[in-house]
C-alpha positions in Angstrom: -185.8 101.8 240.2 -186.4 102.8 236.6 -182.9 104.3 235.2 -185.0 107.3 233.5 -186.5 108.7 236.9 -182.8 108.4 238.3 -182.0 110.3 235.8 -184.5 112.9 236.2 -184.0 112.8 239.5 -180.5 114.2 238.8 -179.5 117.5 237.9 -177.7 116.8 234.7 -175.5 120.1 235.1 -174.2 118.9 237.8 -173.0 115.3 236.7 -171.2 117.1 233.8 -169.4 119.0 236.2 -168.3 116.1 238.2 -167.1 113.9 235.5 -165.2 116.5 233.8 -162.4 116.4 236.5 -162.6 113.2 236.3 -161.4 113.2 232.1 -159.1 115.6 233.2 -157.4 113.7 235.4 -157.8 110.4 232.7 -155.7 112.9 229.8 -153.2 113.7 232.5 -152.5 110.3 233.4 -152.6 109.0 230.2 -150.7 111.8 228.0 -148.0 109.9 226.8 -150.4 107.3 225.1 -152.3 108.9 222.6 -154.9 106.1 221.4 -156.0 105.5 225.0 -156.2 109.5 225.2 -158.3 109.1 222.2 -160.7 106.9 223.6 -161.1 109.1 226.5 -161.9 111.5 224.4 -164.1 109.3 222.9 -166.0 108.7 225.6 -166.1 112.1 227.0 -168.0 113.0 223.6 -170.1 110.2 223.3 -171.5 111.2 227.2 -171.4 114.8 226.5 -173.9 113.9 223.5 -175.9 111.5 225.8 -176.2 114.6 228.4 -177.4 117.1 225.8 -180.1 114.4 224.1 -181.8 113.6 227.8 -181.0 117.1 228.7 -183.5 117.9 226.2 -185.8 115.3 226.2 -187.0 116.1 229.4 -187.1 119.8 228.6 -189.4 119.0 225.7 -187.5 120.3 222.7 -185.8 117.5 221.3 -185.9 117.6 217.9 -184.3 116.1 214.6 -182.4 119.0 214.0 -180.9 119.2 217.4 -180.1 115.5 217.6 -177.9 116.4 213.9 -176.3 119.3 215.0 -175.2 117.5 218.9 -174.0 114.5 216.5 -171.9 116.7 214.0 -170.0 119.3 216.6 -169.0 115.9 218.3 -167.8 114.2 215.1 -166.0 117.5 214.8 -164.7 117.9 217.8 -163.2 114.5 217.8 -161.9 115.0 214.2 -160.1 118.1 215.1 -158.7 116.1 218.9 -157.7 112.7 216.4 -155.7 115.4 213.9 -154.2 117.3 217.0 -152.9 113.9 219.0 -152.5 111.3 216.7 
């Protein structure tokens, strides 16, 4: 099966609300560790910016400046997290 029907096939909203528990649960575990917190937060940004790109790809109203702005609030978000735990 072609990943990008899959993924269509899915209702994006509700994947994000599934696998935030689940990076909940990975900060919890891991709190006394900060750089393995940091790549969970890492990864929580980097497929919170995946979500937001396909989320509106298939809505039709991906554009440059959108693609920018998703990129910079996660650089900033994980600039402020980084300055905050580390």
């Amino acid at each position: 099966m072609n990943i990008l029907k899959f993924i269509k096939k899915i209702d994006l909203s509700w994947l994000f609300l599934i696998t935030t528990p689940i990076f909940v649960i990975a900060l919890f575990w891991f709190r006394f560790t900060p750089s393995v917190e940091f790549i969970i937060f890492f990864i929580a940004t980097c497929f919170y910016l995946t979500l937001a790109l396909i989320h509106h790809f298939y809505q039709k109203t991906l554009i440059l400046e959108i693609v920018i702005e998703y990129i910079l609030i996660s650089v900033l978000a994980l600039i402020i997290i980084q300055s905050l735990i580390l």
